[in-house]
ROPA-900451 format. One line per 8 residues: for each residue z, y, x of N, C-alpha, C. Coordinates in nm, 4 decimals. Example, Ala and Ser with C-alpha at 12.3 -4.5 7.8 and 13.67 -1.06 7.14 Angstrom:
2
0.7800/-0.5690/1.3190/0.7800/-0.4500/1.2300/0.7800/-0.3300/1.3200 | 0.7080/-0.2250/1.2850/0.7140/-0.1060/1.3670/0.7870/0.0030/1.2900
This chain:
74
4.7621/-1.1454/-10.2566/4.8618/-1.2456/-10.2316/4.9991/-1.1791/-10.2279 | 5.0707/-1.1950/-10.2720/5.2112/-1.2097/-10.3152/5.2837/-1.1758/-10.1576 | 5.3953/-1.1033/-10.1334/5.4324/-1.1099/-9.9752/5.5503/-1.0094/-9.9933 | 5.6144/-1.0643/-9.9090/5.7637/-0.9996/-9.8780/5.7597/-0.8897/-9.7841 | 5.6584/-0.8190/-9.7639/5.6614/-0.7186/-9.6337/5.7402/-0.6172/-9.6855 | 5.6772/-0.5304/-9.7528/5.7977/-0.4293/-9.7988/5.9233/-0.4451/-9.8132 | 5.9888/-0.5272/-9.8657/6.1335/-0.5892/-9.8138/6.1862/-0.6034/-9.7328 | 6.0963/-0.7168/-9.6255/6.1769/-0.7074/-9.4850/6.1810/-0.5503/-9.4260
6.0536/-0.5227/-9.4329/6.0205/-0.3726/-9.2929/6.1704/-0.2795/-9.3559 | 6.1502/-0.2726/-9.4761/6.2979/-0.1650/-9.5654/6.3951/-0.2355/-9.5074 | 6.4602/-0.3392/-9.5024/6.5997/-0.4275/-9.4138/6.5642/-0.3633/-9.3207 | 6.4955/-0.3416/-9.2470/6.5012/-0.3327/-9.0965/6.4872/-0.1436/-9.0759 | 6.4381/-0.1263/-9.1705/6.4371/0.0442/-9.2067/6.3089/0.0684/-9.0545 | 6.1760/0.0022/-9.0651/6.0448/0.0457/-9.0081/6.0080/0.1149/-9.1400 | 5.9246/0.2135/-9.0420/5.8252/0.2694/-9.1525/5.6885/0.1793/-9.1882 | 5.5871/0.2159/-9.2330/5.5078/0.1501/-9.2450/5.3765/0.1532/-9.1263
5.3694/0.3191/-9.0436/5.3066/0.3603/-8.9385/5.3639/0.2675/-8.8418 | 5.5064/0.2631/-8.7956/5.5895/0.1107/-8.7011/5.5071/0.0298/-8.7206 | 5.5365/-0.0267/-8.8356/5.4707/-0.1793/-8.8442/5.3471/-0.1983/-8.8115 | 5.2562/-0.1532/-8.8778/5.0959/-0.1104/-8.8415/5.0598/-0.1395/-8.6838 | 5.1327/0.0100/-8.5970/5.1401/-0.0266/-8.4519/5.1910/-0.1608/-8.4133 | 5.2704/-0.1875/-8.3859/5.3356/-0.3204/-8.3816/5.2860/-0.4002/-8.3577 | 5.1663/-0.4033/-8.4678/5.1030/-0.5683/-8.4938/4.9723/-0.5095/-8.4959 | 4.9104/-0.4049/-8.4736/4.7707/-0.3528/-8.4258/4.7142/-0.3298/-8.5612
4.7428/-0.3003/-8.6644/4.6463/-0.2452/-8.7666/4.6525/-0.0796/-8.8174 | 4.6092/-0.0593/-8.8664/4.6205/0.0738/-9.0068/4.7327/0.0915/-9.0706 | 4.7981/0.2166/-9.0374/4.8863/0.1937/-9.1768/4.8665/0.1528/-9.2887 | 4.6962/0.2152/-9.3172/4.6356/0.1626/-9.4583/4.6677/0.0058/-9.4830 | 4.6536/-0.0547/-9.3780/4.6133/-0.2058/-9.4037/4.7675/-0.2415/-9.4714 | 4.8433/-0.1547/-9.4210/4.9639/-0.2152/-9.4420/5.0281/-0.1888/-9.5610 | 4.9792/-0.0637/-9.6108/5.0125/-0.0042/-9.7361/4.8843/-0.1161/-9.7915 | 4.8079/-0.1445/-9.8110/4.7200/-0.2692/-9.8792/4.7821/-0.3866/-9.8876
4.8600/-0.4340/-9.8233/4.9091/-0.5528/-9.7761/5.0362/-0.5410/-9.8762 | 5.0799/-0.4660/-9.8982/5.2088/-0.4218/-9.9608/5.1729/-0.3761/-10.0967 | 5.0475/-0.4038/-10.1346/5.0461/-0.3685/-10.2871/4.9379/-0.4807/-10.3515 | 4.9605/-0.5690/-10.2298/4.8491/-0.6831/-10.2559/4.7241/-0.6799/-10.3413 | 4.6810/-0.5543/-10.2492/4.5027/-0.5102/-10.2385/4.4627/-0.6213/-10.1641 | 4.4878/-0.6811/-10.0474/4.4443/-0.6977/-9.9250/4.4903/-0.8026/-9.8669 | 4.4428/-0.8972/-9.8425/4.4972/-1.0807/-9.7874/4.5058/-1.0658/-9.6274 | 4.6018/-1.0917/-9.5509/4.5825/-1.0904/-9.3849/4.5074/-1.2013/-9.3334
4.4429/-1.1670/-9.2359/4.3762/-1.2531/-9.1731/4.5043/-1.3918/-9.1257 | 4.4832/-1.4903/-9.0812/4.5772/-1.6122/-9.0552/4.6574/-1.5629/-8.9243 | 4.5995/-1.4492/-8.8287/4.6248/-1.4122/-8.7109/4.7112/-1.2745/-8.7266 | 4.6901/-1.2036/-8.8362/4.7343/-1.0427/-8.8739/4.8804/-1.1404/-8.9210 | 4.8811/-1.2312/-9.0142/5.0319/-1.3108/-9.1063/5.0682/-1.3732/-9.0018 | 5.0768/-1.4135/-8.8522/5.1427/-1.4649/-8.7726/5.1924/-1.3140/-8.7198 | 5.1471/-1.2595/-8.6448/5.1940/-1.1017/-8.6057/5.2498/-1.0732/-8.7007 | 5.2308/-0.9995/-8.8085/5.4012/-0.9976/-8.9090/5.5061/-1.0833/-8.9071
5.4860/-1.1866/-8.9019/5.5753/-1.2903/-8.9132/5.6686/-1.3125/-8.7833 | 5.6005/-1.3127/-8.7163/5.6812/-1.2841/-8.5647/5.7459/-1.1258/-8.5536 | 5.6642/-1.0260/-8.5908/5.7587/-0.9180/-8.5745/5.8893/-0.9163/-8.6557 | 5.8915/-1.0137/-8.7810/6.0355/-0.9829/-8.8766/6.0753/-1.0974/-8.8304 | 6.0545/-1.2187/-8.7286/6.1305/-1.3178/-8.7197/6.1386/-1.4447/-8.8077 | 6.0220/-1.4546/-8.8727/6.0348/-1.5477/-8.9887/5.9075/-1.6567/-8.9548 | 5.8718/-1.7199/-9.0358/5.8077/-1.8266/-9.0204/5.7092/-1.7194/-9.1505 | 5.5269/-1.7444/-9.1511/5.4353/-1.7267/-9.1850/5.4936/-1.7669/-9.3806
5.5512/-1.8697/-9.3791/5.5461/-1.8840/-9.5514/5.7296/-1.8046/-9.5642 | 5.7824/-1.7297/-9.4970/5.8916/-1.6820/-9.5520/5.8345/-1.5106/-9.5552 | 5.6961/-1.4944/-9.5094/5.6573/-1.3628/-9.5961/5.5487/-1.3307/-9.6861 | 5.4762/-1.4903/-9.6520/5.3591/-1.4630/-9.8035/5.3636/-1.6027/-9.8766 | 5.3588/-1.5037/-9.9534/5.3551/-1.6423/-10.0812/5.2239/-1.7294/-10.1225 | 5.2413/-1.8661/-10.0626/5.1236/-1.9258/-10.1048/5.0935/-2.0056/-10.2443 | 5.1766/-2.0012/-10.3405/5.2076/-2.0562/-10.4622/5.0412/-2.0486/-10.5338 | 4.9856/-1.9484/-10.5217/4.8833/-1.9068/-10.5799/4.7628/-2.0409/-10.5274
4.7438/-2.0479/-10.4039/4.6855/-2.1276/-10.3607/4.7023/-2.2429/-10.3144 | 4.8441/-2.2774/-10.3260/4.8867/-2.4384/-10.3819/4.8237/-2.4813/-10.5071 | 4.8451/-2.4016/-10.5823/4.8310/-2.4519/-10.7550/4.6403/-2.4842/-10.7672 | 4.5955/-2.3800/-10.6695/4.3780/-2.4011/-10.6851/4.3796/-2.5580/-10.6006 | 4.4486/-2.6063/-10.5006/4.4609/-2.6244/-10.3990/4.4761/-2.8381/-10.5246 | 4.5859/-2.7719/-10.6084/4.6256/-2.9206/-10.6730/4.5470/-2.8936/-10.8134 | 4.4747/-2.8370/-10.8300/4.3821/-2.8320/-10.9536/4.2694/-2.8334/-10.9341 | 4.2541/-2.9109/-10.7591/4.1092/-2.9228/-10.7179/4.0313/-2.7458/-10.7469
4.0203/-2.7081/-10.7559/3.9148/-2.5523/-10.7589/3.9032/-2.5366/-10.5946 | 3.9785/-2.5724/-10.5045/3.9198/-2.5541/-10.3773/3.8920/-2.6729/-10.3383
């Protein structure tokens, strides 16, 4: 999934080990998350979202699953 993390955390100049702690995961997860290996749980994308101050759809992009979403596939 598509996501603005690397962007914000760079504005804010966190590393990626910060963020990880922060919001309780792996750096890995986060370096996954940032190369969109790896989808967050609904609970991991609220904890990001609250740590940069944004609302859940101003850091992942749900376009992907609007479009399955209006083409019936889900």
């Amino acid at each position: 999934m598509k996501n603005q993390i690397r962007e914000l955390r760079r504005a804010l100049r966190v590393s990626q080990g910060e963020l990880a702690a922060r919001v309780g995961v792996t750096r890995q997860t986060i370096i996954s998350l940032e190369n969109e290996k790896y989808t967050a749980s609904l609970a991991l994308a609220y904890k990001i979202a609250r740590f940069f101050g944004c609302r859940i759809e101003d850091v992942f992009d749900f376009a992907e699953i609007e479009e399955e979403f209006q083409n019936g596939t889900i």
